[in-house]
KEKE-275273 format. One record per residue (C-alpha): x, y, z; residue number from 1. Coordinates in steps of 0.1 Angstrom, whole numbers, plus 2048, in hexadecimal, padded with zeros to 3 digits. Last residue first. Layout:
u, v, w, k
X, Y, Z, NUM .
...
REM end
This chain:
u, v, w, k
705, 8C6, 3BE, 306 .
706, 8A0, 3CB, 305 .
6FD, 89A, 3EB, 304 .
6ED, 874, 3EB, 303 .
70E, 86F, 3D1, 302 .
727, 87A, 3ED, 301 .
733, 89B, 3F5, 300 .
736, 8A1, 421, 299 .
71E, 8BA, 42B, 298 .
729, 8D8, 43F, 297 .
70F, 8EA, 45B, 296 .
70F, 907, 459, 295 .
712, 91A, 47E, 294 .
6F2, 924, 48A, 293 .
6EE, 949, 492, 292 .
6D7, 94B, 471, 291 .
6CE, 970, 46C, 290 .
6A7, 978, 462, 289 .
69C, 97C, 441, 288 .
678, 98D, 441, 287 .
66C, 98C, 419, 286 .
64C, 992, 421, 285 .
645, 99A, 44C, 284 .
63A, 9BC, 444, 283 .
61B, 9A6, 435, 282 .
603, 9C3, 41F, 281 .
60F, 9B7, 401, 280 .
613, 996, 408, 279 .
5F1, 993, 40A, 278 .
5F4, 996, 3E4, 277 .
5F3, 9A9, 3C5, 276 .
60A, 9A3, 3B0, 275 .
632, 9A6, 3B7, 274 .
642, 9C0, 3C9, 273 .
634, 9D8, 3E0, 272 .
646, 9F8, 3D1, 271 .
64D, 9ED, 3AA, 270 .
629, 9DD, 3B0, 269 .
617, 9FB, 3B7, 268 .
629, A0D, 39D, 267 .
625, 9F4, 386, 266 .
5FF, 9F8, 392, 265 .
601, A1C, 390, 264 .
613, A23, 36B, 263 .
638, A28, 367, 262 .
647, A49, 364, 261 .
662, A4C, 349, 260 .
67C, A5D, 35E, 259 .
688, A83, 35B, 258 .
66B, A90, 36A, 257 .
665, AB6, 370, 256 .
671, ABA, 390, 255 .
65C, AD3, 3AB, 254 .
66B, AD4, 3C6, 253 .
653, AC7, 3D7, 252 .
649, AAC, 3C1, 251 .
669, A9E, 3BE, 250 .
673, A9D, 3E0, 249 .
64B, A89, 3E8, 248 .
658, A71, 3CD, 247 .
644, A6C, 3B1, 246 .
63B, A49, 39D, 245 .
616, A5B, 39D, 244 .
608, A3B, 3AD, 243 .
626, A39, 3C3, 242 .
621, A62, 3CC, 241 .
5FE, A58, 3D7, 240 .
602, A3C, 3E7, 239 .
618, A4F, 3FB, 238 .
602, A6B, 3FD, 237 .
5DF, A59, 40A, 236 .
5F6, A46, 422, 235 .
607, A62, 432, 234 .
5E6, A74, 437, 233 .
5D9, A58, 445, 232 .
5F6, A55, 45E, 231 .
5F2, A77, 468, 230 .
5C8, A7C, 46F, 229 .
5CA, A56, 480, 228 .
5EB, A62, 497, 227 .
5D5, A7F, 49F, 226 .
5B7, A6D, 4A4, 225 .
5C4, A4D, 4B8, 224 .
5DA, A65, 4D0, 223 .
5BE, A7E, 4D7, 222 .
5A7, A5D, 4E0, 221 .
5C2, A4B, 4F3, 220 .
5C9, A66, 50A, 219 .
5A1, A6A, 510, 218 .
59F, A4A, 515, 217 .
5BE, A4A, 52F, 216 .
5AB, A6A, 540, 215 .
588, A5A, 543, 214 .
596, A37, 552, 213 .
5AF, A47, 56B, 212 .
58C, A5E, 576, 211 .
574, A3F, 579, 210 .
58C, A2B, 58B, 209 .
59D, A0C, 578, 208 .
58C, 9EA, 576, 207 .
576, 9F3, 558, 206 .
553, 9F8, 54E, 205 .
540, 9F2, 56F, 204 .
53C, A0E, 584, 203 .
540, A27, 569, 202 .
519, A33, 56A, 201 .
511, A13, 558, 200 .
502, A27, 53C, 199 .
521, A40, 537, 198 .
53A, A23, 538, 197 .
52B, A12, 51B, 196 .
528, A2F, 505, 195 .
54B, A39, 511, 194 .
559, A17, 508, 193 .
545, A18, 4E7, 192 .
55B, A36, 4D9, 191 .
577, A2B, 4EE, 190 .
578, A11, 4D2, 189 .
572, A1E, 4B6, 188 .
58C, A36, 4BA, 187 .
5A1, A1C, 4BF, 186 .
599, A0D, 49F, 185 .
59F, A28, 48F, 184 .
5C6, A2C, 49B, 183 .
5CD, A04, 499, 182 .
5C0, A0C, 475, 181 .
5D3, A2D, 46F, 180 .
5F2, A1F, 482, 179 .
5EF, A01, 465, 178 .
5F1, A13, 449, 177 .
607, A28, 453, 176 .
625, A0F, 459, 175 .
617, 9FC, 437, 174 .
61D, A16, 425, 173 .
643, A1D, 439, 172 .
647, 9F7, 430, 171 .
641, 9FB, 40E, 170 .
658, A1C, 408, 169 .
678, A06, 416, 168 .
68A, A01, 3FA, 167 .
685, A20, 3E3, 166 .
689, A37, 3FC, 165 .
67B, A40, 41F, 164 .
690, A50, 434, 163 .
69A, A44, 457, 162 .
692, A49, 47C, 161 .
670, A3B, 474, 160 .
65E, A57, 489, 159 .
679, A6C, 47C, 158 .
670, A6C, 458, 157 .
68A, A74, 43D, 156 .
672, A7C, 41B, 155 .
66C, A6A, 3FA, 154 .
691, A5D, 3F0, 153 .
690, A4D, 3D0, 152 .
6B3, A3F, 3D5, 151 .
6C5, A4F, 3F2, 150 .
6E8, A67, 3F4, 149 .
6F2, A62, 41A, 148 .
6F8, A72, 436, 147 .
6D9, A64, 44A, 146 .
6D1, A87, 457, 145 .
6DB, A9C, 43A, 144 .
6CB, A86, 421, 143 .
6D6, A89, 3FC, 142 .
6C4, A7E, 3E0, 141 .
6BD, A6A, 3C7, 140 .
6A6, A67, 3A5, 139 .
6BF, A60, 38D, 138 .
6E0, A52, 39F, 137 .
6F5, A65, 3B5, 136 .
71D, A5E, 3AE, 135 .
725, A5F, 3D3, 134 .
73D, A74, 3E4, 133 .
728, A77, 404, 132 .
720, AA0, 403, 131 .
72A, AA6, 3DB, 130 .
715, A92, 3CE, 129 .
723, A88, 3AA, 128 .
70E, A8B, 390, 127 .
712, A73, 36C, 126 .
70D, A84, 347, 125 .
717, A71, 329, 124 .
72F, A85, 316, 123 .
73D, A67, 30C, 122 .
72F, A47, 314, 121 .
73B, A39, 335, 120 .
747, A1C, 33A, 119 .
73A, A15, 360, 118 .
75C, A09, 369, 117 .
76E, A2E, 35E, 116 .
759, A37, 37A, 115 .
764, A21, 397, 114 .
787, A21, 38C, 113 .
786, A4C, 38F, 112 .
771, A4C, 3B0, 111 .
750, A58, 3B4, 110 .
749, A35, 3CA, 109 .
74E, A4C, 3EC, 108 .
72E, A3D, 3FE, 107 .
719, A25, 3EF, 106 .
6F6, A30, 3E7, 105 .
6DA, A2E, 3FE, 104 .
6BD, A1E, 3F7, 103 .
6A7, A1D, 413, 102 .
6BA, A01, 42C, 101 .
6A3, 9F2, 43D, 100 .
6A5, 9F2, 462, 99 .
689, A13, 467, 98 .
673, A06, 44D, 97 .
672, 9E0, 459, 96 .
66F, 9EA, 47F, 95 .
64E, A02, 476, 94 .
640, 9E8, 466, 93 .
646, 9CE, 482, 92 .
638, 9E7, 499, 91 .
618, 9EE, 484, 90 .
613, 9CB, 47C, 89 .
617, 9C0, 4A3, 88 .
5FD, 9DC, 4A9, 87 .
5E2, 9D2, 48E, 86 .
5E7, 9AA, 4A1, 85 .
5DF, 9BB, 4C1, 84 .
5C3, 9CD, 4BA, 83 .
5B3, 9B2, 4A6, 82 .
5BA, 998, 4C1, 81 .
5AF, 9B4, 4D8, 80 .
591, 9B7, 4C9, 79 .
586, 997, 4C1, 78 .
58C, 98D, 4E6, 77 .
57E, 9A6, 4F8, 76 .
55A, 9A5, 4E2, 75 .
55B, 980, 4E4, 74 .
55C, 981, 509, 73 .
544, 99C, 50E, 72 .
544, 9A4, 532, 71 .
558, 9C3, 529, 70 .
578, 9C1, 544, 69 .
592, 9B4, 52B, 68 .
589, 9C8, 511, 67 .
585, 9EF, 518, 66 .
5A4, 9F8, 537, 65 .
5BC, 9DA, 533, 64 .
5BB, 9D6, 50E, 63 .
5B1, 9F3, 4FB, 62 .
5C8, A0C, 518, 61 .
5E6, 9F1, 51A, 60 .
5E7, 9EF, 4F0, 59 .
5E7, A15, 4EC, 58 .
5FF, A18, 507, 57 .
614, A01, 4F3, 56 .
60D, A12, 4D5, 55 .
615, A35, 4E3, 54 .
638, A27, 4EE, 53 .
644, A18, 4CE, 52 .
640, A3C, 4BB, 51 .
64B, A49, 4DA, 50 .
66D, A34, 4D9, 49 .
66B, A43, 4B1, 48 .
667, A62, 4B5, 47 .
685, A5E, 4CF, 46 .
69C, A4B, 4B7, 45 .
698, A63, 499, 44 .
6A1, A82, 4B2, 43 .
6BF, A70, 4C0, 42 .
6CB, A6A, 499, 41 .
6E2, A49, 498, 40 .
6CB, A3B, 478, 39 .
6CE, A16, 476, 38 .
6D7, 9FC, 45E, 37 .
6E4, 9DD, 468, 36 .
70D, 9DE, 45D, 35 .
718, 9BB, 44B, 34 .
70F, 9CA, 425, 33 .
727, 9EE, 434, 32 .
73F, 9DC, 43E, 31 .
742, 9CB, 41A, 30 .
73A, 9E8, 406, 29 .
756, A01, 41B, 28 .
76E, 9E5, 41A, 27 .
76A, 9E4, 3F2, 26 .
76B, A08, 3ED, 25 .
788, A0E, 402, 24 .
79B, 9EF, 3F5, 23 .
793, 9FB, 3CC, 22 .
79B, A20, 3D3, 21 .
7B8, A1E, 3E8, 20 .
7C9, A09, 3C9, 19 .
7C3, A27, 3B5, 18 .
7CE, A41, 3CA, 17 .
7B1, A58, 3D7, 16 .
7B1, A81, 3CC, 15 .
78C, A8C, 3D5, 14 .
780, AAA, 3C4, 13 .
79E, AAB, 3B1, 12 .
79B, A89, 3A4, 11 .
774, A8B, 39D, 10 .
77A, AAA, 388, 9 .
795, A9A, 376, 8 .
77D, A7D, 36E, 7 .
762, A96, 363, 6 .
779, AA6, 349, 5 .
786, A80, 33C, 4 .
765, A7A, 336, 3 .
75A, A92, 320, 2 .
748, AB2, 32C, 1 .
REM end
């Protein structure tokens, strides 16, 4: 099809006037760079208030049943300082993936100005997506609960309330990553709790009674192994499908690669960003929070010159 075919198709698929085109699109970028993203899905939001809520009960069970009455100081405190500091991680992961934005296209920018912009070469082949009126780029696709066409989508996950695409893949790793250590060490824990309640006949190893204590570690032990036996999971196939430069989409169904694949560590790096640092694993990198300040103006002078 040349050009001029696809352009007609465009028109009667969705007739815009030309002006409408260029104030629509522009208003619909700019609100839409101001805009916080966030999924409006009540099922997204309640996996993930119990997402939130079984790591707070996690927290309350390792801290105020196992560490703070042991009579090991050092043994309560390096714990729950690594406890603690795994679950702020976790949670801040978790934040980052569901507020980032995972790639989605722009909405309605299939328009005739919009295309004839791109210069296309003739005959060259472009897709149109038929759901949000987006031209879909290579390796995109459309969500039915976010609405949207995204950019190396791997799969919409409702304990994140949001998919994970090409921009927010790192923080989803990291998301498991850390549940499956807060999740093992946990185990670990009740592990010697129960050892050390056992031998003091549960008189003496926490502040609770002896049948509150038994059913919250119980609780937290069927918690800690499934979410471990998930989350690791998870992890093992992200990394996988970065490694492999797959998406989890593609592999399902099956597409035979289009794209020159690049090799794991550009892979690795495409995802974390950079070389290998501690930054990698930081959800914190590249963490710009909004300024409520007003700016302050500088008057010019030669101390202030630009």
């Amino acid at each position: 099809m040349s050009s001029g075919h696809r352009l007609r198709d465009v028109e009667q698929q969705r007739p815009l006037l030309d002006g409408e085109e260029d104030e629509g699109e522009g208003r619909s970028s700019s609100s839409e760079a101001k805009q916080l993203w966030f999924i409006q899905d009540c099922c997204g939001m309640v996996c993930a208030f119990i997402t939130w809520f079984l790591v707070f009960f996690a927290d309350f069970v390792v801290t105020f049943v196992m560490l703070l009455p042991s009579r090991s100081f050092w043994y309560a405190v390096v714990n729950g300082v690594l406890f603690n500091s795994l679950a702020v991680l976790a949670l801040a992961s978790h934040l980052r993936t569901m507020l980032t934005d995972p790639g989605a296209v722009p909405k309605g920018n299939a328009t005739k100005i919009h295309m004839e912009s791109l210069q296309l070469k003739p005959g060259e082949v472009i897709y149109k997506c038929p759901k949000c009126c987006s031209i879909k780029p290579e390796r995109a696709h459309h969500c039915s609960i976010c609405k949207r066409c995204i950019r190396k989508m791997d799969h919409h996950c409702p304990w994140v309330n949001n998919c994970v695409g090409e921009k927010n893949q790192r923080f989803f790793v990291l998301f498991t990553m850390y549940i499956a250590l807060i999740s093992s060490h946990a185990l670990a824990l009740c592990g010697y709790q129960f050892i050390t309640c056992i031998r003091v006949q549960w008189r003496e190893c926490s502040d609770f009674s002896p049948p509150v204590t038994m059913m919250l570690m119980i609780f937290l032990c069927m918690e800690s192994l499934l979410f471990l036996t998930f989350t690791a999971v998870m992890f093992s196939t992200q990394l996988h499908s970065i490694c492999n430069d797959e998406t989890e989409i593609e592999r399902l169904k099956n597409e035979k690669p289009t794209w020159e694949r690049q090799t794991r560590w550009a892979g690795l790096r495409s995802v974390f960003g950079g070389r290998p640092s501690l930054l990698w694993i930081s959800p914190f990198a590249g963490l710009k929070l909004p300024t409520f300040l007003p700016k302050r103006t500088w008057k010019s002078g030669p101390e202030f010159s630009v």
